[in-house]
Structure formats: C-alpha cells, structure tokens
N, C-alpha and C positions, 0 to 999 in steps of 0.2 A: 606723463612724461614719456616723451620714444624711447627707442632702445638705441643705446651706443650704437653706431656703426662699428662694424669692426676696423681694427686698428690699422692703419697702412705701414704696409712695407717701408723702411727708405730707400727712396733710388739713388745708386752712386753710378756715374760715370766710369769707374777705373775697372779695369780688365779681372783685373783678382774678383771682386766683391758680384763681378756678374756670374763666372764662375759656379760661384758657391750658392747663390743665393738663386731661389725663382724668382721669374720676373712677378712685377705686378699683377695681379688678378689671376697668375696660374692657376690650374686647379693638380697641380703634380707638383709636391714639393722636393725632387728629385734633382741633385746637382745637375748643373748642365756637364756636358763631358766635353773634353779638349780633345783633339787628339795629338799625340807626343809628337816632338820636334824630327824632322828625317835624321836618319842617322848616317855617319860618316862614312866614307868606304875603310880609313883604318880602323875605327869602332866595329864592323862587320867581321873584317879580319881575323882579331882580336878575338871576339865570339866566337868565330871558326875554330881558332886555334885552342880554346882554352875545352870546347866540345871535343874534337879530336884527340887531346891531353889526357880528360877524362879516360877517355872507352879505348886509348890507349894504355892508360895505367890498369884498368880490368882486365882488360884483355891479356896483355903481357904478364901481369903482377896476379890480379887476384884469381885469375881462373886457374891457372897452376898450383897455386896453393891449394884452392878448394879441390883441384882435384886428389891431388897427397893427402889433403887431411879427411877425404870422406873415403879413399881405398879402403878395402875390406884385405885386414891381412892374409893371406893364405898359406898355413904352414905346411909344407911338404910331409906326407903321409910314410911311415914305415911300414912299405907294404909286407917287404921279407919278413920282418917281426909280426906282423898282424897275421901272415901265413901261418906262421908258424906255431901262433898260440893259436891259430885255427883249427891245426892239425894237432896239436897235445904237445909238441915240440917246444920249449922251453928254454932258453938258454943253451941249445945242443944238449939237453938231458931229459932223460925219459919219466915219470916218476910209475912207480909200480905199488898195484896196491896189494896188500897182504894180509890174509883175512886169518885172524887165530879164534879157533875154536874154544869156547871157554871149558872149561877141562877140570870141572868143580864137581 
C-alpha cells in the first residue's frame, strides 16, 4: 500500500487567513508580513510631542536631581585650628612638661 501523501493546506480566500498562514506548497513556513497602515499627520504630531515631553522631563527634572544627589559634600577645613595643633598651640595654651626626679 503507498504512503499517505502529505496532508494539504486549506486554501481560504479572506485577507487575514493568507496573512498567517504559507501559501500551498511553500517550503518556508514563515508568516507573510504586512506592512502597517500610513500613518496620520496628527498621529505624527502626537509622537513628536510625547518624545519631546520625555527628554524634556529628563532634562529639566531628572538631571538636576542627579546632579544634587551624586555631589560630594565638602566641609570647609579649620585651617587656623589645624595650625595650630601643628605648632603645639592648643586652645591658646601651651602645655609644659615637667620631669621629677624619683628621689627614693
């Protein structure tokens, strides 16, 4: 007894079903591709503005912040005090050392 033929496709007339489906005898089972409908001049618009909206709210909004919250604080240095303990000076006080002889 032969072998089955393989099964056939069914073929439909309507726009959707050719879409999706390979034709007869393809050897590429890969949808056909449509290409999208043109798009409107206010649908363009629209795109423009909500792009622009974006990298507007970045720009004004987010790069300000990032830039405050990644500053590196810098505290102002007591340089007079740092002299000062540099030099032995303390508080305007000297300290002096005093050496006693043990006397035993």
């Amino acid at each position: 007894m032969p072998a089955d033929p393989a099964p056939k496709a069914e073929v439909r007339d309507d726009a959707v079903a050719m879409d999706r489906e390979a034709p007869v005898g393809a050897t590429n089972a890969a949808p056909l591709r449509r290409e999208p409908p043109p798009e409107k001049p206010e649908q363009t618009r629209m795109r423009n503005l909500v792009m622009l909206s974006f990298w507007a709210i970045i720009i004004l909004l987010g790069l300000p912040v990032w830039w405050k919250t990644t500053a590196i604080y810098r505290a102002s240095l007591p340089l007079d005090e740092m002299m000062d303990w540099a030099e032995g000076r303390v508080l305007g006080s000297t300290f002096k050392m005093i050496y006693v002889a043990n006397s035993i």
